[in-house]
C-alpha positions as CSV (number, residue, x, y, z in Angstrom):
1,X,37.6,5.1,3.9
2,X,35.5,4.9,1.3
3,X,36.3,2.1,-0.2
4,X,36.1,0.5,3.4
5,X,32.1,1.6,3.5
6,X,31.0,0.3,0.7
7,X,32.1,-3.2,1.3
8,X,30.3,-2.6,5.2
9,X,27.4,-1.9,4.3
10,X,27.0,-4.3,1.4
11,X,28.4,-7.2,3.8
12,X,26.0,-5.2,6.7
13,X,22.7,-7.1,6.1
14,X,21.0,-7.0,9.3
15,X,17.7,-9.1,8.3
16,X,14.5,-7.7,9.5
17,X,11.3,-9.4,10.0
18,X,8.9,-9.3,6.4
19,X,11.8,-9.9,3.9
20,X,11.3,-13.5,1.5
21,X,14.0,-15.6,0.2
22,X,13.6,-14.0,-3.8
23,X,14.0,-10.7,-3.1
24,X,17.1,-9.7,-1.0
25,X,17.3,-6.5,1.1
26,X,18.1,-2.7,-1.0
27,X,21.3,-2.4,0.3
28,X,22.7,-5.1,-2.5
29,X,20.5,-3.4,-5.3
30,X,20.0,0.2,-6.6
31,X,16.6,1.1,-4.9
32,X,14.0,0.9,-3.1
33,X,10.4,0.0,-3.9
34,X,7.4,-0.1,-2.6
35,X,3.4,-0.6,-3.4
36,X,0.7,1.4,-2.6
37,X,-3.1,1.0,-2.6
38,X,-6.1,3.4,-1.8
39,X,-9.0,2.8,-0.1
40,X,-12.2,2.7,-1.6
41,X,-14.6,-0.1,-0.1
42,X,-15.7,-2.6,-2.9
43,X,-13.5,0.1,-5.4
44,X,-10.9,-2.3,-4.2
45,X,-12.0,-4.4,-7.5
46,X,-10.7,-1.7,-9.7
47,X,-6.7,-2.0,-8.4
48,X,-7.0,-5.7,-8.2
49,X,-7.1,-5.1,-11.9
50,X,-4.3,-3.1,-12.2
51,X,-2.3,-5.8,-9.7
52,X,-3.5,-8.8,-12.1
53,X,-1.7,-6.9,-15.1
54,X,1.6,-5.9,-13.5
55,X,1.5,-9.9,-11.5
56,X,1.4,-11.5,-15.0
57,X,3.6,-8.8,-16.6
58,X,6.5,-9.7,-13.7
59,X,5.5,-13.7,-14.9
60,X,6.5,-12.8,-18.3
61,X,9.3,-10.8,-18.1
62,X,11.1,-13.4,-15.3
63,X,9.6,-16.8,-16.9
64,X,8.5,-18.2,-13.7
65,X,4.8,-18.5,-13.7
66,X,4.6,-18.2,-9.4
67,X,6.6,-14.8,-9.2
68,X,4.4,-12.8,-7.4
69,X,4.2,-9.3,-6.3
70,X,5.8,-9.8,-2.8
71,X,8.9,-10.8,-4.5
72,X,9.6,-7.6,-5.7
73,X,8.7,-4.6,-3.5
74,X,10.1,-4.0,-0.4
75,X,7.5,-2.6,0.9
76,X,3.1,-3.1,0.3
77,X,1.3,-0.4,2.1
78,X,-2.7,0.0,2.1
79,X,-5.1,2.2,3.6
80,X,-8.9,0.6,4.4
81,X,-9.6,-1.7,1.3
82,X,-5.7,-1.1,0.2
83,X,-5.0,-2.2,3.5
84,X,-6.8,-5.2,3.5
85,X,-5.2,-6.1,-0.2
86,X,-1.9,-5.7,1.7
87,X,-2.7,-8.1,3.7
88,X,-3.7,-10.5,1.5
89,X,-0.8,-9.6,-0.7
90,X,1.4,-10.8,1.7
91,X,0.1,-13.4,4.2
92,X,1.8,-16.6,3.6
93,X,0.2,-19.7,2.2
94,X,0.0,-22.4,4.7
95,X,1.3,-25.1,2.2
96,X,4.0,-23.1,1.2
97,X,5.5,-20.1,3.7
98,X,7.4,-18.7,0.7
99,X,4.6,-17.8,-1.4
100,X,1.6,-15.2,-0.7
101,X,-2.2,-17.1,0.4
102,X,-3.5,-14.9,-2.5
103,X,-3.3,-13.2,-5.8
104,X,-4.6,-10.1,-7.1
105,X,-7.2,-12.3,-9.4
106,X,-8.2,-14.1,-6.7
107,X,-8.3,-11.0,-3.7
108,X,-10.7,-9.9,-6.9
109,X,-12.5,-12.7,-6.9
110,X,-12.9,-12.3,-2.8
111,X,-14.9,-9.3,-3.4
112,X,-16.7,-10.5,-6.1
113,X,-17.3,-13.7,-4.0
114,X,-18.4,-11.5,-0.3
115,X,-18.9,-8.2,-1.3
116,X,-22.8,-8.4,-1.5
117,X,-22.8,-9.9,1.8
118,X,-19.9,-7.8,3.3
119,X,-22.4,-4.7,2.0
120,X,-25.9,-6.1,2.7
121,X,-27.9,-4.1,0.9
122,X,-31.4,-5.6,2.2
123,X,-30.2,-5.2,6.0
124,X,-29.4,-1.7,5.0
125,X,-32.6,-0.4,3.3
126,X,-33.7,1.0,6.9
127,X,-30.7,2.9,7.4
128,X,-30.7,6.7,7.3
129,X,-27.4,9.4,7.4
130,X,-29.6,11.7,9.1
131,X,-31.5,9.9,11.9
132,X,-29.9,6.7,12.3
133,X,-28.0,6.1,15.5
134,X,-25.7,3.2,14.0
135,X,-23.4,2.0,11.1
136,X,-25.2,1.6,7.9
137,X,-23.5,-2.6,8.1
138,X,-23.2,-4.8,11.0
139,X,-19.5,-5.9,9.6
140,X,-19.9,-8.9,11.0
141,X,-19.2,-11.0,7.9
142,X,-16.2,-8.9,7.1
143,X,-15.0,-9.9,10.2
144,X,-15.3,-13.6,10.2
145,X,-14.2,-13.6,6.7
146,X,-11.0,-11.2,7.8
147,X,-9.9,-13.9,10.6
148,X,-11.2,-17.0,8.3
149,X,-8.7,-16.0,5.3
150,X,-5.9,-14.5,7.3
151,X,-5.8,-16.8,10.4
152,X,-3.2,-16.2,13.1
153,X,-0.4,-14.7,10.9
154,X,0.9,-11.2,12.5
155,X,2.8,-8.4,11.2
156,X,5.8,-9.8,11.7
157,X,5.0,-12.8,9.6
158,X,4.4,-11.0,5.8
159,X,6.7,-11.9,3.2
160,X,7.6,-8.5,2.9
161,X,7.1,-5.4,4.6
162,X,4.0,-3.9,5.4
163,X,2.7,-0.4,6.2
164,X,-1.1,0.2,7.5
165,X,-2.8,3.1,8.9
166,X,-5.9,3.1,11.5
167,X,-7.2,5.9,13.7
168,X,-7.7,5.1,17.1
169,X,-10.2,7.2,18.3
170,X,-9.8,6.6,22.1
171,X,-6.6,8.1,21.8
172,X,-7.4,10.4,19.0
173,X,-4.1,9.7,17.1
174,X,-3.0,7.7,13.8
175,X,-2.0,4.4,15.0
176,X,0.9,2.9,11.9
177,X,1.0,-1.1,12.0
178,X,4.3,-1.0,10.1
179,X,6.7,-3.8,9.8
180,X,9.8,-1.3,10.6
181,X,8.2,-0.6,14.3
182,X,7.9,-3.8,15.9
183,X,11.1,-4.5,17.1
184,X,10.7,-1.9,19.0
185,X,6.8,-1.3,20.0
186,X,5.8,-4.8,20.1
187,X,1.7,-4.4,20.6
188,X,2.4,-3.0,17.1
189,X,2.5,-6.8,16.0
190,X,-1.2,-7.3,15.9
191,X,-2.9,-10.3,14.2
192,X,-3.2,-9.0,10.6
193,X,-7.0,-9.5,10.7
194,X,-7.8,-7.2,13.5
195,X,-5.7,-4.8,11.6
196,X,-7.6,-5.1,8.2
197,X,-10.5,-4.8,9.9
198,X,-9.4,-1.8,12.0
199,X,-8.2,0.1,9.1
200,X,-11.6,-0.8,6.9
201,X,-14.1,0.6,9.8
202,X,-15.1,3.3,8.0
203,X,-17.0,5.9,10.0
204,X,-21.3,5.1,9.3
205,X,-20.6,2.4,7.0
206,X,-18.6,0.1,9.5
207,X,-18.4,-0.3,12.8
208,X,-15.1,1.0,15.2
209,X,-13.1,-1.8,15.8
210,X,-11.8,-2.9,19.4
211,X,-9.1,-5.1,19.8
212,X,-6.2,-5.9,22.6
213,X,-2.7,-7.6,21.7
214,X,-1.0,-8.1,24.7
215,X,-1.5,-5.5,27.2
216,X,-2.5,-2.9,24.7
217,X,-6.0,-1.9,23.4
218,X,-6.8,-0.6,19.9
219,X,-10.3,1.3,19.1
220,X,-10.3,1.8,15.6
221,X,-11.7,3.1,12.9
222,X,-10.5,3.8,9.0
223,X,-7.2,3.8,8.3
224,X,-8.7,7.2,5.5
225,X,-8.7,9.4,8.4
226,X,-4.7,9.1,8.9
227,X,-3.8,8.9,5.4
228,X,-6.4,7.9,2.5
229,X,-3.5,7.5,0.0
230,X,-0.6,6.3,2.3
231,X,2.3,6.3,-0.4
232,X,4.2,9.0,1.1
233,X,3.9,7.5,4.4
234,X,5.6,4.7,3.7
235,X,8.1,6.7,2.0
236,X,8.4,8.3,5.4
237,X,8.9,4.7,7.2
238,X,11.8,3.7,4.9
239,X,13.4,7.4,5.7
240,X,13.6,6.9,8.9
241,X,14.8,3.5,8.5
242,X,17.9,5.1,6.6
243,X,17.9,7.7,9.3
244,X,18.4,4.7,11.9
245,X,21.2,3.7,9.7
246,X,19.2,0.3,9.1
247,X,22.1,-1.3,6.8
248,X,19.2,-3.2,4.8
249,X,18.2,0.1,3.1
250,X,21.7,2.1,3.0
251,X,23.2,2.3,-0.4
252,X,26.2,0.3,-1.7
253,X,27.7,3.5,-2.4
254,X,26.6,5.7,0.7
255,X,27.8,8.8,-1.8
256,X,24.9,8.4,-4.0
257,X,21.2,9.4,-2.9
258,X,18.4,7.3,-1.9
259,X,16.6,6.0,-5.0
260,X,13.0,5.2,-5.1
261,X,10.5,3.1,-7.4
262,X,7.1,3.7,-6.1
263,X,3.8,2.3,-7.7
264,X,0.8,4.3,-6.4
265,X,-2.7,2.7,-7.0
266,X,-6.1,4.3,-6.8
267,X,-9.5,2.9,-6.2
268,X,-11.2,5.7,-8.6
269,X,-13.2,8.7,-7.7
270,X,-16.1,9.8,-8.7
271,X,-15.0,13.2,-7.5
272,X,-17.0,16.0,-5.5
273,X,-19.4,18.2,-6.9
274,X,-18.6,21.4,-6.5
275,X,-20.7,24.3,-4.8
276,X,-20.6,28.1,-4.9
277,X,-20.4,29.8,-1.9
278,X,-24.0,31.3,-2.0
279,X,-25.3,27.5,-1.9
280,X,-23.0,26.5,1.2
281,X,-23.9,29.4,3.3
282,X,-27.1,28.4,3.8
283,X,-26.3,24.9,4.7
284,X,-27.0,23.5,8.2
285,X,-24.3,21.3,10.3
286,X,-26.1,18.1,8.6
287,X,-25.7,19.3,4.4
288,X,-22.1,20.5,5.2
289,X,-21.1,16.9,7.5
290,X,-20.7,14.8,4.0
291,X,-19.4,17.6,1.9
292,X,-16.9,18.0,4.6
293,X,-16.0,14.3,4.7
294,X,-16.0,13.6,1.2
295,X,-13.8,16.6,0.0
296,X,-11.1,16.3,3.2
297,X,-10.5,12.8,1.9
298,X,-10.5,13.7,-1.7
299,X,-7.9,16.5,-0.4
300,X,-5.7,14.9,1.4
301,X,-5.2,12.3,-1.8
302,X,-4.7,15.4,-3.7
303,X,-1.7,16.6,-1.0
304,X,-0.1,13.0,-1.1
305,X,0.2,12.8,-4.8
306,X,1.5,16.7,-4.5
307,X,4.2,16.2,-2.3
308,X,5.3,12.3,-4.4
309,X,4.8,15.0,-7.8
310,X,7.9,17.4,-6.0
311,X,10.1,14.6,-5.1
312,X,9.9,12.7,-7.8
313,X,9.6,15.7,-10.4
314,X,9.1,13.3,-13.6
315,X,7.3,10.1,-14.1
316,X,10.9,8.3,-15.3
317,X,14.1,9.7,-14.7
318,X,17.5,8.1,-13.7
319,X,16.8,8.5,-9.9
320,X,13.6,7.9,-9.4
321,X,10.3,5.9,-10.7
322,X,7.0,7.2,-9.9
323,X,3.6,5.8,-11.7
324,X,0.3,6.7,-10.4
325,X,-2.7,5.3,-11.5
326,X,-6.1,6.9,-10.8
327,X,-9.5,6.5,-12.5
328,X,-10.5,10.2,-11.4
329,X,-14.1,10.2,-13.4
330,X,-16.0,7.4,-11.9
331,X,-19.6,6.4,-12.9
332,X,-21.2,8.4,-9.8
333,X,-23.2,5.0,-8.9
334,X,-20.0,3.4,-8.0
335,X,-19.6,4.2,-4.7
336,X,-17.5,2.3,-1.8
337,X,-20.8,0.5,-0.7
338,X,-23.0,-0.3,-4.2
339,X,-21.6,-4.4,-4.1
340,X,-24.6,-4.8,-6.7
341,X,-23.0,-7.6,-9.3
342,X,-23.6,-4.6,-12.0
343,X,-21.7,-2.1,-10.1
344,X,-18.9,-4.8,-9.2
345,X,-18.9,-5.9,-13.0
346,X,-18.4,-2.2,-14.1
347,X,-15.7,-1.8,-11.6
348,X,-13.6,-4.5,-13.0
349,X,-14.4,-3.1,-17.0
350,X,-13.1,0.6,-15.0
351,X,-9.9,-1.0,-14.2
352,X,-9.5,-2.6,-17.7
353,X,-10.4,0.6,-19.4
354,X,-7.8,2.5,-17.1
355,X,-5.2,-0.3,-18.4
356,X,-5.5,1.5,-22.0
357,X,-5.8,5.0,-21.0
358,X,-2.7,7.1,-21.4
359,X,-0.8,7.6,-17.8
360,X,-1.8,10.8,-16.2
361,X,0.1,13.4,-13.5
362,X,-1.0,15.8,-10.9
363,X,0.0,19.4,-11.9
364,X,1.3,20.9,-8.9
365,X,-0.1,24.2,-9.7
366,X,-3.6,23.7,-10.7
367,X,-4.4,20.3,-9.1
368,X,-5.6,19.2,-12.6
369,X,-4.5,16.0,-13.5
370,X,-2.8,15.7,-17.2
371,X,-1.7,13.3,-19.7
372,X,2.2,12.9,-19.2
373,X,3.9,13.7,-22.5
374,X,6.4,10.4,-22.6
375,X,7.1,7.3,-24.4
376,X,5.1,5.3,-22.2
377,X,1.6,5.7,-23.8
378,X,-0.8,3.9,-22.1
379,X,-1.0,2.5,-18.1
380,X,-0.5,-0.8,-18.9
381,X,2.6,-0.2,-21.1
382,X,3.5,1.7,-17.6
383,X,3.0,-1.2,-15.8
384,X,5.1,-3.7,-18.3
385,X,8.0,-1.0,-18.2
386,X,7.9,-1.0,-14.5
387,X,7.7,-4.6,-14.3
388,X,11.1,-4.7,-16.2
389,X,12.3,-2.3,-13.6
390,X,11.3,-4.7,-10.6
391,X,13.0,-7.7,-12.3
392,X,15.8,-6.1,-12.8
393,X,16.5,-4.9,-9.9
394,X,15.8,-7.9,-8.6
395,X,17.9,-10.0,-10.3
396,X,20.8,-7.3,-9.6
397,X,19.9,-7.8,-5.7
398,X,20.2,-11.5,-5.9
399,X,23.7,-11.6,-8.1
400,X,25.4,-8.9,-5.8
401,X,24.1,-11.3,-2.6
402,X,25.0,-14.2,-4.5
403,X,28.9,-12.6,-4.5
404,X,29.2,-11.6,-1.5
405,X,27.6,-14.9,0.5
406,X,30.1,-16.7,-1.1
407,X,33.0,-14.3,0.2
408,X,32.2,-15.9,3.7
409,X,30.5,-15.3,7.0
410,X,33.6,-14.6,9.0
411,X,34.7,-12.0,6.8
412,X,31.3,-10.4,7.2
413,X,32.0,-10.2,10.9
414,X,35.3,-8.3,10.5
415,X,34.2,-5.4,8.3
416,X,31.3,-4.5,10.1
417,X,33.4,-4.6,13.3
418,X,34.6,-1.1,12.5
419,X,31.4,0.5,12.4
420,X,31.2,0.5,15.9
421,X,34.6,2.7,16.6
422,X,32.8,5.4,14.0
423,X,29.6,5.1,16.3
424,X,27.4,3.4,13.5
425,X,26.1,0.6,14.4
């Protein structure tokens, strides 16, 4: 019986939308991988930094000069700015369908490019926190720029998959643009600019974001107030994919557990200061609002890289890969807004600095963050080991798929013929 599994689900490759042509589905490798990004606003410079190293590292290591990062995750999720990247990341080129519209240097050189326009900072001189009755930007070239760049392509058209989060706040409920779901919740298949810009409408800086696809209406707002750091839910998607029995993500050998390689990127924080509880009781409603905004976000990063720290308990081991990369002290004058060409310019020397700094983990007892006592010293020596990983497993995916194509079609049909007397398919 055994035996008699393994070759169903190797030969069981039920092709879902979002998958390209280099990197076949898990089932014919040994895990499953996937990219996160933060959001951050015009932070998204720093992790286009990070992208730009571990892009050329994957050149290097595979000798092809167009391999880019769609080729080898499974999965690019993105919150806000992160969710924007991810779309970027993965929209096809118009000349070529096999090949994403943009790469991390130029998605870097898009902010550099629109960020001072995207964040106006003459329009917004009149705007107050306190007494204004309306975003702080109009988002109106974000926008045009969003549909400009990304066109008509749709969820269902990435090269691989893609995981986004938005808040619709008619409904008061997360709304997930994931590539797993629509197959089965088709208004989920949105135009991949209305869902950038719903997942970047971030409350007083943007505004909500209205939108209909088909018969259903979206009223967004950022994607931060579902999941500021959505790593762990796409973690979640691909679990329930397995849970489906979705034969693109079931191991060869069904006997052996899940594996994961997960690259977590942060846009930096410049973290919260702290305040002692004789200060905060004498706050009013309007001191505590954007303490209260600021530090549930900052938390909720804190609880995602908590739960990744438990299930992947070490930053390399033989059944899992987790790297997080965070700048967590941040020059406080670069905030998600402050698209001055100085701050924009630091941002991108941030990211290069964070390249050479030793890789850091999340103590799951103090919620201090540490250097990780390994042989990987620095972030960007992180990021070539990792890119070895990806290649490799890539490589393994295409040879095993390779095998097995040339075994035959029909044969494909009779294996996986059984799986529907043992009520699995």
């Amino acid at each position: 019986m055994g035996a008699l599994l393994l070759f169903m689900f190797v030969f069981a490759n039920q092709v879902i939308g979002g998958f390209n042509t280099k990197l076949p589905p898990p089932t014919y490798g040994n895990a499953i991988t996937i990219l996160n990004i933060d959001g951050g606003g015009i932070k998204g410079i720093l992790p286009t930094v990070l992208l730009r190293n571990l892009e050329k590292a994957l050149q290097n290591v595979s000798n092809d000069e167009t391999a880019a990062l769609a080729d080898y995750f499974d999965v690019i999720t993105g919150t806000s700015t992160g969710g924007l990247i991810a779309a970027m990341l993965t929209t096809p080129h118009p000349n070529d369908p096999s090949r994403p519209l943009l790469s991390p240097e130029q998605i870097k050189q898009f902010y550099l490019d629109f960020g001072p326009s995207i964040f106006n900072q003459t329009a917004a001189r009149k705007w107050s926190p306190i007494i204004s009755h309306f975003p702080k930007y109009d988002g109106k070239f974000l926008h045009e720029k969003a549909r400009e760049i990304l066109q008509e392509t749709r969820l269902s058209d990435t090269l691989t998959n893609v995981v986004i989060p938005a808040f619709d706040i008619l409904q008061v409920h997360p709304v997930i643009f994931s590539s797993f779901k629509v197959k089965k919740v088709p208004s989920l298949n949105a135009k991949l600019s209305d869902i950038a810009i719903g997942t970047s409408a971030a409350p007083t800086l943007l505004p909500a974001y209205n939108f209909t696809n088909g018969d259903n209406e979206f009223n967004l707002i950022d994607g931060a107030l579902a999941a500021s750091s959505p790593a762990f839910l796409a973690v979640n998607e691909v679990m329930q994919e397995l849970e489906e029995k979705n034969y693109d993500f079931i191991p060869v050998n069904p006997n052996e557990p899940t594996k994961f390689v997960l690259l977590s990127l942060g846009c930096g924080r410049t973290g919260t200061p702290g305040h002692n509880t004789s200060v905060v009781n004498q706050y009013t409603a309007t001191k505590w609002a954007p303490f209260l905004l600021s530090g549930l976000l900052e938390a909720a990063r804190d609880i995602v890289e908590y739960n990744l720290e438990s299930i992947f308990p070490s930053l390399q081991s033989s059944e899992n890969y987790y790297l997080r990369i965070e700048e967590y002290s941040l020059d406080q004058t670069l905030t998600a807004d402050n698209a001055t060409i100085e701050n924009m310019e630091k941002l991108i020397k941030a990211g290069e600095d964070l390249l050479e700094q030793r890789v850091k983990i999340l103590n799951v007892t103090s919620f201090t963050h540490h250097e990780k006592p390994s042989e990987l010293d620095t972030n960007a020596e992180a990021l070539q080991g990792l890119a070895e990983i990806l290649y490799k497993e890539q490589q393994l995916r295409l040879k095993t798929k390779s095998i097995m194509e040339k075994r035959g079609r029909p044969f494909v049909d009779a294996i996986t013929s059984p799986l529907r007397m043992f009520g699995m398919e």
